[in-house]
LUMMARVEX-505497 format. One record per residue: residue in one letter; x, y, z of N, C-alpha, C in turn. Coordinates in steps of 0.1 Angstrom, whole numbers, plus 5000, padded with zeros to 4 digits. Example, Ala and Ser with C-alpha at 12.3 -4.5 7.8 and 13.67 -1.06 7.14 Angstrom:
<pts>
{"A", {5132, 4943, 5078}, {5123, 4955, 5078}, {5132, 4967, 5078}}
{"S", {5128, 4978, 5071}, {5137, 4989, 5071}, {5129, 5000, 5079}}
</pts>
This chain:
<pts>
{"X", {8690, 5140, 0637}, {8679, 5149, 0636}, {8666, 5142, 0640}}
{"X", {8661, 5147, 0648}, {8645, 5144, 0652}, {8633, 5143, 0641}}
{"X", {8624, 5133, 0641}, {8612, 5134, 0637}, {8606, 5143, 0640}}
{"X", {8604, 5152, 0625}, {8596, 5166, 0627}, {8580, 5161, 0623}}
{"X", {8569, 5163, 0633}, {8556, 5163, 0639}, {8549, 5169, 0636}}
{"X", {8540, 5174, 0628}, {8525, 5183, 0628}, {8513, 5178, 0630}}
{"X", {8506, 5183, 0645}, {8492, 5174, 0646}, {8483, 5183, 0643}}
{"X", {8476, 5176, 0635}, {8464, 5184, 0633}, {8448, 5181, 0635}}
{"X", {8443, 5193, 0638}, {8434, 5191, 0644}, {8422, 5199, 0645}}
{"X", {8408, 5199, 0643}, {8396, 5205, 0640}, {8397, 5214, 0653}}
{"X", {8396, 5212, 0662}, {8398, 5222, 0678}, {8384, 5230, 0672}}
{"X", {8376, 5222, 0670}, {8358, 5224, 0673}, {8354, 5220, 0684}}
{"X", {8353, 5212, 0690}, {8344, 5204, 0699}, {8348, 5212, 0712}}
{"X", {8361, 5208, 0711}, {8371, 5215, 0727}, {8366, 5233, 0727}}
{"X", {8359, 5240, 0718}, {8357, 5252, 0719}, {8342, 5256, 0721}}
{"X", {8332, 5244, 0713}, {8317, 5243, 0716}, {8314, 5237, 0724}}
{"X", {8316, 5227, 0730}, {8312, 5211, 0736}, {8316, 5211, 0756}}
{"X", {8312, 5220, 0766}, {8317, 5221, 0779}, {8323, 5206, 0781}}
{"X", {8315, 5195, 0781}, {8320, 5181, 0780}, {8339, 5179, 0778}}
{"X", {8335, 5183, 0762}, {8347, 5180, 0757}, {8360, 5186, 0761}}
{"X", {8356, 5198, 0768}, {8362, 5212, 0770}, {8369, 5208, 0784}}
{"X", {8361, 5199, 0791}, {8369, 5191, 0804}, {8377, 5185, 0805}}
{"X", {8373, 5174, 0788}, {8388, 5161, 0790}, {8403, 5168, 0785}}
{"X", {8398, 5176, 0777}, {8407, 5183, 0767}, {8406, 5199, 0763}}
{"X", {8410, 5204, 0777}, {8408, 5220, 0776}, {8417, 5233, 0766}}
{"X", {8427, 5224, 0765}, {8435, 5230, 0754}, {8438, 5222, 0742}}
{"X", {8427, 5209, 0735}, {8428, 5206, 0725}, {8435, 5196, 0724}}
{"X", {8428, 5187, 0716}, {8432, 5173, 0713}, {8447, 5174, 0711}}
{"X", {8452, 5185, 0699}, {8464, 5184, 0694}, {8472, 5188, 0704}}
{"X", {8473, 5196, 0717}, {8478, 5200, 0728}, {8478, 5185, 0734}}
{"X", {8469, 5178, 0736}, {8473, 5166, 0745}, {8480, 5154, 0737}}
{"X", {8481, 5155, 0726}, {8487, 5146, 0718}, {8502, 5152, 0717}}
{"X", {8504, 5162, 0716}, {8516, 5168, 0716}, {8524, 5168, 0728}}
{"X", {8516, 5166, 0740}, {8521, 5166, 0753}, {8528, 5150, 0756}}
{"X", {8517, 5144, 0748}, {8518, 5127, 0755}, {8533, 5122, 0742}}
{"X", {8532, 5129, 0734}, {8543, 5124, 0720}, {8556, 5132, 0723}}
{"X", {8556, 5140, 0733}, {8566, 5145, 0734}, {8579, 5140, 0742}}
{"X", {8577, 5132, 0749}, {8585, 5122, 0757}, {8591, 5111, 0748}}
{"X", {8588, 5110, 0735}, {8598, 5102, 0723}, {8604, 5110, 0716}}
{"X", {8604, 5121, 0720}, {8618, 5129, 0719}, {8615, 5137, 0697}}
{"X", {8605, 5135, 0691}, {8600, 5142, 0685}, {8602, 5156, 0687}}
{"X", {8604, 5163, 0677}, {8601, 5178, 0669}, {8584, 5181, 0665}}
{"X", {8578, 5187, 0677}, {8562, 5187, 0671}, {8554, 5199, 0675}}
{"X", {8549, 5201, 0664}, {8540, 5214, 0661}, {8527, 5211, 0657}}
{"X", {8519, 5221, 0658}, {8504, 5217, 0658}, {8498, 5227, 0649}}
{"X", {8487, 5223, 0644}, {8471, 5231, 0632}, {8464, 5228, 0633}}
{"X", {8453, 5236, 0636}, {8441, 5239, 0635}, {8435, 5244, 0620}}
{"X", {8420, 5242, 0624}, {8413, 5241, 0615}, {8411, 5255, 0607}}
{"X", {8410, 5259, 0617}, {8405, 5278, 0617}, {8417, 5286, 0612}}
{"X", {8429, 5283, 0614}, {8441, 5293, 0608}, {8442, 5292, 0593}}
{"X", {8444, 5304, 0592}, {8450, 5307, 0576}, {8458, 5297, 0573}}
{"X", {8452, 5290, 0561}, {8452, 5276, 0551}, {8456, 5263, 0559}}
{"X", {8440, 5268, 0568}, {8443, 5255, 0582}, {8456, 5254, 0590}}
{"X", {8466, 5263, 0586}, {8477, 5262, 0599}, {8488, 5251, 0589}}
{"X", {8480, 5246, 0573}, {8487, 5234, 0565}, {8495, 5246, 0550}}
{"X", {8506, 5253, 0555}, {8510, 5258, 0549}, {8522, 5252, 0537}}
{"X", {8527, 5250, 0526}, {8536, 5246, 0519}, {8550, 5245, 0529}}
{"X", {8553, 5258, 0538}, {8564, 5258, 0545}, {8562, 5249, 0555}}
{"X", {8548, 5246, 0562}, {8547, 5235, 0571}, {8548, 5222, 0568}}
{"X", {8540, 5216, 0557}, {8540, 5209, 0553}, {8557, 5202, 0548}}
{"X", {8558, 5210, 0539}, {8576, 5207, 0538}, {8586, 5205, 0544}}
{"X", {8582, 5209, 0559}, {8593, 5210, 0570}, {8584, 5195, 0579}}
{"X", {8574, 5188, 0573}, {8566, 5182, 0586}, {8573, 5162, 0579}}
{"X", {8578, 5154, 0588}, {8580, 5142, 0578}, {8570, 5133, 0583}}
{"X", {8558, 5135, 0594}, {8551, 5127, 0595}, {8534, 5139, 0599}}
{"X", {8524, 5139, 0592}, {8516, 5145, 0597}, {8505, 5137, 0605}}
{"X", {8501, 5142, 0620}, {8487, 5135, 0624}, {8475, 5141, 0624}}
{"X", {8460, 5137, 0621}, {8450, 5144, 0618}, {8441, 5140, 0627}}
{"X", {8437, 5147, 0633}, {8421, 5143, 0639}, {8411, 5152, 0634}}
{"X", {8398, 5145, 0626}, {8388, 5156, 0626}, {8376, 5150, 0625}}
{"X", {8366, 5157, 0627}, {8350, 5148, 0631}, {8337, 5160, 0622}}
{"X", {8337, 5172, 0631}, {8322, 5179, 0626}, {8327, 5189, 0617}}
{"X", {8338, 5189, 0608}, {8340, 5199, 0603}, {8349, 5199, 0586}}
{"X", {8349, 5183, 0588}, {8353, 5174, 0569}, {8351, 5188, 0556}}
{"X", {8338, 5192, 0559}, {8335, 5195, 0545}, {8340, 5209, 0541}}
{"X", {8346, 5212, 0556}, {8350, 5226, 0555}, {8365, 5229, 0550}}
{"X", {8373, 5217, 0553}, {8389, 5215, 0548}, {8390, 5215, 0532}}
{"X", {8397, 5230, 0530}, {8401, 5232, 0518}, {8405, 5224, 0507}}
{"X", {8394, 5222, 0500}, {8405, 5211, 0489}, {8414, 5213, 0483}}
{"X", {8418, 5229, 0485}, {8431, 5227, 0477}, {8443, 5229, 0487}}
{"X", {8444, 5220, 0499}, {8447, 5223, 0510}, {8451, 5203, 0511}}
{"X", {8434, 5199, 0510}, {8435, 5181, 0503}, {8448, 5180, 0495}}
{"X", {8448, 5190, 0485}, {8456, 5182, 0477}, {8470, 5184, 0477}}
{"X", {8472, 5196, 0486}, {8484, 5202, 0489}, {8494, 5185, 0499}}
{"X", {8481, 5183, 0507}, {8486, 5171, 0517}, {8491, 5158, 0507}}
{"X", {8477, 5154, 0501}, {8481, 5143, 0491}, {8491, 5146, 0482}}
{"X", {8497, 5157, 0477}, {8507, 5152, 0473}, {8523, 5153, 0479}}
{"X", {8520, 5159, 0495}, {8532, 5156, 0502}, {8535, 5143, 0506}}
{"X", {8519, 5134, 0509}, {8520, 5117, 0513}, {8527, 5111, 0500}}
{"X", {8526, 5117, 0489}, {8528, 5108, 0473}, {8540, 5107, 0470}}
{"X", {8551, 5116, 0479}, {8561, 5122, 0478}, {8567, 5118, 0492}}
{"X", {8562, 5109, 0500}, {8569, 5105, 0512}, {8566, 5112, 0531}}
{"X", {8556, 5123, 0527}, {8553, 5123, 0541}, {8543, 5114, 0547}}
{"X", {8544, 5111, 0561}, {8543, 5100, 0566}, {8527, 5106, 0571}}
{"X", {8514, 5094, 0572}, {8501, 5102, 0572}, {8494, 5092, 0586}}
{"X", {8494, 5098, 0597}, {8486, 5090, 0607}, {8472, 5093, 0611}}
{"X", {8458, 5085, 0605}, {8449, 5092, 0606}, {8437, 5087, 0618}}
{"X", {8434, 5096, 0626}, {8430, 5090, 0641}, {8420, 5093, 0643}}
{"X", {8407, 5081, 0646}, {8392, 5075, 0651}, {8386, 5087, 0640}}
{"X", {8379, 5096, 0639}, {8366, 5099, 0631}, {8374, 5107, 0622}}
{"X", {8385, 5106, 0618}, {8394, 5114, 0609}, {8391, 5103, 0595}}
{"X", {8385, 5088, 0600}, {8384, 5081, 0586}, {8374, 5090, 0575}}
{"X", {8365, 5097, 0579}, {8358, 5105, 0568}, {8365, 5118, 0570}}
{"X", {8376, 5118, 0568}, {8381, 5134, 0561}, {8383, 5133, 0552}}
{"X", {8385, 5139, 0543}, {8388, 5143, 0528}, {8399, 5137, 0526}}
{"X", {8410, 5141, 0530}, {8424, 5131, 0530}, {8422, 5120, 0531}}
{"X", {8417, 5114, 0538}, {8419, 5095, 0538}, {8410, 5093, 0534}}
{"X", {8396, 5094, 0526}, {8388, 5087, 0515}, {8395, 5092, 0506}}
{"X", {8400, 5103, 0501}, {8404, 5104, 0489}, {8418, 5093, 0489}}
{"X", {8427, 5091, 0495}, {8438, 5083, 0494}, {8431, 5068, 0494}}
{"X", {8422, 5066, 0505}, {8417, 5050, 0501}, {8405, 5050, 0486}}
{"X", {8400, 5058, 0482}, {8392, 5059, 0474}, {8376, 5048, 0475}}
{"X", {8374, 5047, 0486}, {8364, 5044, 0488}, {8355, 5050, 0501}}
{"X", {8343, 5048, 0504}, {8335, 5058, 0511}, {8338, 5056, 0529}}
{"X", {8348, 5042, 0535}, {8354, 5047, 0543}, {8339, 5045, 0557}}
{"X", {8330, 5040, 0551}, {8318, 5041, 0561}, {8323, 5031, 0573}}
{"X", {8313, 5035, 0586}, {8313, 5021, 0595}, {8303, 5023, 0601}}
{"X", {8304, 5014, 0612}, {8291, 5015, 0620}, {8295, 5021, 0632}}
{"X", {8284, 5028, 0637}, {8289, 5034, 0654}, {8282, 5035, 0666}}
{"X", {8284, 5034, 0678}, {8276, 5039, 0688}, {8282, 5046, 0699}}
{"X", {8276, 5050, 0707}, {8281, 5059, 0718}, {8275, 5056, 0732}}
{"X", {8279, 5043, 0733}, {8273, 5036, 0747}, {8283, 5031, 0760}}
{"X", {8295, 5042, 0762}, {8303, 5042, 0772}, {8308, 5024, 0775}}
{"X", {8308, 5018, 0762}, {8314, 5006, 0766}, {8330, 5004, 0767}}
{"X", {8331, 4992, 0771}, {8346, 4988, 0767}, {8355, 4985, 0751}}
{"X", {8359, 4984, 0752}, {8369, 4981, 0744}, {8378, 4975, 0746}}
{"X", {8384, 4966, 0738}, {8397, 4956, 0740}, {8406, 4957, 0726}}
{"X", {8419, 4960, 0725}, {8423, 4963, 0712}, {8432, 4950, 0711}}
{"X", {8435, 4940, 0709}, {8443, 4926, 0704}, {8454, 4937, 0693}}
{"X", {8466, 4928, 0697}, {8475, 4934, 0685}, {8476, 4918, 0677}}
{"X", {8475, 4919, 0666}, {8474, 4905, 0658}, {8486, 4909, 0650}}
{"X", {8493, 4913, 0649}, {8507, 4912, 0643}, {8520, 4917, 0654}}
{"X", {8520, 4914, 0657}, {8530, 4914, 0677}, {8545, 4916, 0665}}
{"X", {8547, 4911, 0656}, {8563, 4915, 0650}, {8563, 4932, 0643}}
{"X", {8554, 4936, 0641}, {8550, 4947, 0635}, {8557, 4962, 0641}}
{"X", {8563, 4971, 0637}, {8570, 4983, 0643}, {8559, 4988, 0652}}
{"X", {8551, 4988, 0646}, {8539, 4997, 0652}, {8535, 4994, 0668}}
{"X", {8535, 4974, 0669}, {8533, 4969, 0681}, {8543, 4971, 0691}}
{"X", {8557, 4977, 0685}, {8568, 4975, 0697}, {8560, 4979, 0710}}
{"X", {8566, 4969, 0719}, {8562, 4971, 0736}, {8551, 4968, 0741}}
{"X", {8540, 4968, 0729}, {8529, 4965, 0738}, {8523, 4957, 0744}}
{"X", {8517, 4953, 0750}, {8509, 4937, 0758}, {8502, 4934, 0745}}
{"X", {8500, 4918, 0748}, {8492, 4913, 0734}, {8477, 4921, 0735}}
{"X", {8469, 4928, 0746}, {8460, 4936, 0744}, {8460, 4945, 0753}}
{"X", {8453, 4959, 0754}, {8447, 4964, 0760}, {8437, 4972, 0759}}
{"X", {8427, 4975, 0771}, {8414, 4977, 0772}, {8414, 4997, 0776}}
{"X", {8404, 4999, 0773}, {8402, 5014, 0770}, {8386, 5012, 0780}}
{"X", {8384, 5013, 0791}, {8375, 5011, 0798}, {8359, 5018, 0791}}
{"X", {8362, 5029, 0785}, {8350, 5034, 0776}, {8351, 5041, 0764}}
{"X", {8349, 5038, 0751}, {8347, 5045, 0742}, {8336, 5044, 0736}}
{"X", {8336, 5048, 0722}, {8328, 5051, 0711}, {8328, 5033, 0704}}
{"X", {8317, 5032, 0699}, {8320, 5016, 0692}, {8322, 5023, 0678}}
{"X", {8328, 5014, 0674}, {8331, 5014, 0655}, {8330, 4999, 0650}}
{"X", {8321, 5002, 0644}, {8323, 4977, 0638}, {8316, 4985, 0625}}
{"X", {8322, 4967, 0625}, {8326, 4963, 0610}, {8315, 4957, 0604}}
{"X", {8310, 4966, 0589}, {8320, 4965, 0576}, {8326, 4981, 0577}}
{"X", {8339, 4979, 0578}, {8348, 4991, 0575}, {8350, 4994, 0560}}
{"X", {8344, 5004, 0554}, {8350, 5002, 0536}, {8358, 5008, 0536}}
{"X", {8369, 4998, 0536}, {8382, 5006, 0531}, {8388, 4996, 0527}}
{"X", {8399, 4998, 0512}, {8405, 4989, 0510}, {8411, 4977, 0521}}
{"X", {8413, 4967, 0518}, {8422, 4958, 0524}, {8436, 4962, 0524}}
{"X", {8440, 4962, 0538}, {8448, 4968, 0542}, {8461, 4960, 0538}}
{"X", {8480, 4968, 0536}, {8484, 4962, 0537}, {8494, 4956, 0544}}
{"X", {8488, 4960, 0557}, {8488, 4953, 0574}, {8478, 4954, 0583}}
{"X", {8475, 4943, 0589}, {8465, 4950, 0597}, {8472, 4942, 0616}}
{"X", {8474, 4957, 0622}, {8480, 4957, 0631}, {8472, 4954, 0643}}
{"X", {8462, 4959, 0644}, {8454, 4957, 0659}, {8440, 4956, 0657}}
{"X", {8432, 4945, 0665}, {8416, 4948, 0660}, {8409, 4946, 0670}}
{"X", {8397, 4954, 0674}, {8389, 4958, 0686}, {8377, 4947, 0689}}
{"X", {8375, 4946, 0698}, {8362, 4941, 0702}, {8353, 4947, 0713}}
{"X", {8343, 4951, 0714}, {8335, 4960, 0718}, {8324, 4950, 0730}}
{"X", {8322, 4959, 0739}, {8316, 4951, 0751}, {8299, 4942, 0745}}
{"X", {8297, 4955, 0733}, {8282, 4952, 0729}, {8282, 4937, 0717}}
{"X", {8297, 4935, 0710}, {8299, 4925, 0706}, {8304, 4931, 0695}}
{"X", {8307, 4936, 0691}, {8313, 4944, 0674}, {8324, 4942, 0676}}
{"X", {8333, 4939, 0663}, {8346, 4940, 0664}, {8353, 4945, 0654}}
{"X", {8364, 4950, 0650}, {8370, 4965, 0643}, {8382, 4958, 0639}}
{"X", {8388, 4966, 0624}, {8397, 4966, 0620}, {8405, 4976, 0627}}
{"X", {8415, 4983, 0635}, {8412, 4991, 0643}, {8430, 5000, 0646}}
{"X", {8435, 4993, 0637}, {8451, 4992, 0633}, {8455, 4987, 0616}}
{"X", {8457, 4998, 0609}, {8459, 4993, 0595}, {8465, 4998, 0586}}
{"X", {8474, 4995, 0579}, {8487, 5003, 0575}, {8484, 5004, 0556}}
{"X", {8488, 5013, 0548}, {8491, 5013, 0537}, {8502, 5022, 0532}}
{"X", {8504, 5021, 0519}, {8513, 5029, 0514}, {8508, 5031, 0499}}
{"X", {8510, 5048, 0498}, {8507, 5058, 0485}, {8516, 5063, 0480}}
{"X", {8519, 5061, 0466}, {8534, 5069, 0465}, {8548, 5059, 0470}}
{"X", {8553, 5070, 0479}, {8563, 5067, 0486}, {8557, 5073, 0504}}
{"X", {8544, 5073, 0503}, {8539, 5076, 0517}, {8535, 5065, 0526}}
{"X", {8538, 5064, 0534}, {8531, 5054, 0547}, {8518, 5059, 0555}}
{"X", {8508, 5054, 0553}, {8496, 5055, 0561}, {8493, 5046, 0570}}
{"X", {8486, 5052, 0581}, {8483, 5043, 0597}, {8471, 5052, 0598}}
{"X", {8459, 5037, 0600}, {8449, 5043, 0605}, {8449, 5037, 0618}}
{"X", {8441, 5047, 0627}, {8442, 5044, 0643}, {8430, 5048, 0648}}
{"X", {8420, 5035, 0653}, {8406, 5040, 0659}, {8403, 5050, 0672}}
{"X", {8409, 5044, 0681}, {8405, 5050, 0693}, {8404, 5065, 0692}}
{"X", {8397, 5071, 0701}, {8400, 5086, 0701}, {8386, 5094, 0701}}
{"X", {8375, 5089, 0703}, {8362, 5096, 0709}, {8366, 5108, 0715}}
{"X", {8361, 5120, 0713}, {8365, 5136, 0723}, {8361, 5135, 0735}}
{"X", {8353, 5125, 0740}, {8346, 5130, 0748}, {8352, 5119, 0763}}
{"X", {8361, 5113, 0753}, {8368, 5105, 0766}, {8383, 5102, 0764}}
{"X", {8389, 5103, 0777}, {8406, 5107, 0779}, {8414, 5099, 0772}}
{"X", {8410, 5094, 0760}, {8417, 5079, 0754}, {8434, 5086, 0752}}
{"X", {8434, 5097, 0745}, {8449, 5102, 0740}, {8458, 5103, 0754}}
{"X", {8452, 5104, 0764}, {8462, 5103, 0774}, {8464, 5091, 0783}}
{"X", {8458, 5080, 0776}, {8463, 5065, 0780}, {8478, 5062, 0775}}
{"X", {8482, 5055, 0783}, {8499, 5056, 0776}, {8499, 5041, 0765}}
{"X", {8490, 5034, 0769}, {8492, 5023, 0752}, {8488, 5032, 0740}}
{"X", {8477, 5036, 0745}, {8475, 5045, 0731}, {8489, 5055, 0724}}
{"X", {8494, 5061, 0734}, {8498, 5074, 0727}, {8516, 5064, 0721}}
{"X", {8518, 5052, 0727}, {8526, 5047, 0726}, {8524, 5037, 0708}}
{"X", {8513, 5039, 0709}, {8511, 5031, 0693}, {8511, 5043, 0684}}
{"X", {8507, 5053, 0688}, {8509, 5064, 0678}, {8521, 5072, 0676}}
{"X", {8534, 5068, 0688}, {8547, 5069, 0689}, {8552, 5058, 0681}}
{"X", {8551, 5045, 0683}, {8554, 5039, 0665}, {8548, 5042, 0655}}
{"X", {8542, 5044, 0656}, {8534, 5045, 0642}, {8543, 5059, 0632}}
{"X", {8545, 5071, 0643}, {8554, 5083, 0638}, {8565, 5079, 0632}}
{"X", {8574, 5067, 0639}, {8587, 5057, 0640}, {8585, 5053, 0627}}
{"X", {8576, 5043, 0628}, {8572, 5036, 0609}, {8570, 5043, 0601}}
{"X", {8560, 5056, 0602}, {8560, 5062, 0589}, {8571, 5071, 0586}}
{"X", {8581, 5075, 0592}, {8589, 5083, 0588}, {8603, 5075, 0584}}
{"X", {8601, 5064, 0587}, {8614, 5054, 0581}, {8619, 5059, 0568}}
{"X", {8632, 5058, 0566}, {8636, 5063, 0554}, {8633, 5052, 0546}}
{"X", {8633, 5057, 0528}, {8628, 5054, 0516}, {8638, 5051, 0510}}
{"X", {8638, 5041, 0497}, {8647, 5040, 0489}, {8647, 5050, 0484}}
{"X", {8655, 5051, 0470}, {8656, 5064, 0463}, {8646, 5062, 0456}}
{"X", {8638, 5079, 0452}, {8625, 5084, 0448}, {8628, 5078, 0432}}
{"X", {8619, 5070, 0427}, {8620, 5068, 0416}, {8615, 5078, 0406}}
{"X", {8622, 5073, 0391}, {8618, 5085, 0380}, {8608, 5084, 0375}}
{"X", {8604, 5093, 0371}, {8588, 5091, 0362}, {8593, 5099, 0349}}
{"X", {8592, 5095, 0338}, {8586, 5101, 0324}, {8599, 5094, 0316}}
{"X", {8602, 5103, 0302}, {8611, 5096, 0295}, {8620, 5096, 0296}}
{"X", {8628, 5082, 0297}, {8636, 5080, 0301}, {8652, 5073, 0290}}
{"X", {8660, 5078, 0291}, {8673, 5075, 0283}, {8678, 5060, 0285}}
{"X", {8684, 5055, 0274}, {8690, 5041, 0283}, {8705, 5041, 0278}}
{"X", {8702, 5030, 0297}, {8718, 5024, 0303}, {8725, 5019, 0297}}
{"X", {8723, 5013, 0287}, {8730, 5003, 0277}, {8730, 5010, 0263}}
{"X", {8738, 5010, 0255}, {8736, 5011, 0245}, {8727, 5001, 0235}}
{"X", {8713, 5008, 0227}, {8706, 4998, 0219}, {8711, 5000, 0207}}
{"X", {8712, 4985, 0203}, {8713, 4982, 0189}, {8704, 4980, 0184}}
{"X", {8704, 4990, 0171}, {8691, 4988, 0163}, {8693, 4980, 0148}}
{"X", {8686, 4968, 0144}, {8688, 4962, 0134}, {8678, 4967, 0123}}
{"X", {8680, 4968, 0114}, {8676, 4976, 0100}, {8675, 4958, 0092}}
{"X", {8659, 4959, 0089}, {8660, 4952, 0079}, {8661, 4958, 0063}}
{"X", {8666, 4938, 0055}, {8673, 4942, 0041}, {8662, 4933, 0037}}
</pts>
């Protein structure tokens, strides 16, 4: 059975922004679903704007890895919509959260801290180093590659210390990024992934969409068995001594 896929996605910008509306005329989650589709994935897509964001219990349930992009529209995602997701990641769906998706509701609430960074928008380069080359996430790729223009992001990243950190950026202006970074919640796997500015073709670079094709691979790896929570009976028989 295939990795079943739900990308989601604000599809603001691609509908206000003529710019944006060029690189990506039918939506970030359309080109992501286009470029993820050739690893042979099961994938469907949500929007912001559908009834309960398109993030229905039936979707959600049927989804084993969700991806999110979102930027000018955080405060509008239902929290009880947040928590419908957090507790599918707590319970083992797999959570990949991509470039300005770090301030959505979902991934500060999962990292529990404010998730800030630094930014600019000066059409520089980028170089992404993979610094764990054994890592699922890295299969195939060159020890780096360069994204001729993006958005900068540098560091201090608040976000917990990761517990991998997969790829990290360096920027033409001199900044450099945690930019690849793995955790786990629950029984959920999280991958945060920088690149991804709207306003430039990064999702249809084939390293990129190739890191976000492992990343789907890793987080949906199977789990041990779900452990029990509450009171519990015992294996053994206890002997109880009575004092005299």
């Amino acid at each position: 059975m295939s990795i079943r896929v739900t990308v989601w996605n604000e599809f603001r910008h691609e509908r206000n922004n003529p710019q944006v509306t060029s690189v990506y005329p039918e939506g970030i989650h359309e080109a992501l679903r286009s470029g993820l589709s050739a690893y042979g994935f099961t994938i469907g897509t949500a929007t912001l704007d559908e009834p309960q964001h398109g993030l229905t219990e039936e979707v959600l349930n049927s989804t084993d890895v969700l991806i999110w992009w979102g930027h000018q529209a955080h405060d509008e995602v239902d929290d009880a919509i947040v928590q419908r997701v957090q507790d599918r990641v707590l319970n083992g769906m797999g959570l990949i959260v991509l470039h300005s998706g770090h301030y959505s509701k979902i991934f500060k609430r999962l990292m529990g801290t404010s998730c800030a960074l630094k930014w600019r928008e000066a059409d520089e380069k980028e170089r992404l180093w993979v610094v764990k080359p054994t890592h699922p996430i890295a299969a195939g790729l060159p020890e780096y590659f360069e994204l001729e223009q993006e958005e900068m992001y540098g560091e201090f990243f608040d976000i917990p210390d990761p517990d991998e950190l997969v790829l990290v950026s360096w920027f033409e202006g001199g900044e450099v990024f945690r930019s690849g970074v793995t955790y786990s919640r629950g029984l959920g796997k999280i991958f945060y992934f920088r690149p991804g500015h709207e306003t430039y073709p990064t999702y249809y670079r084939e390293p990129v969409v190739r890191v976000i094709a492992n990343a789907v691979n890793w987080a949906a790896d199977e789990r041990g068995v779900a452990p029990f929570y509450g009171n519990a009976q015992p294996l053994e028989k206890i002997s109880r001594k009575v004092n005299e």
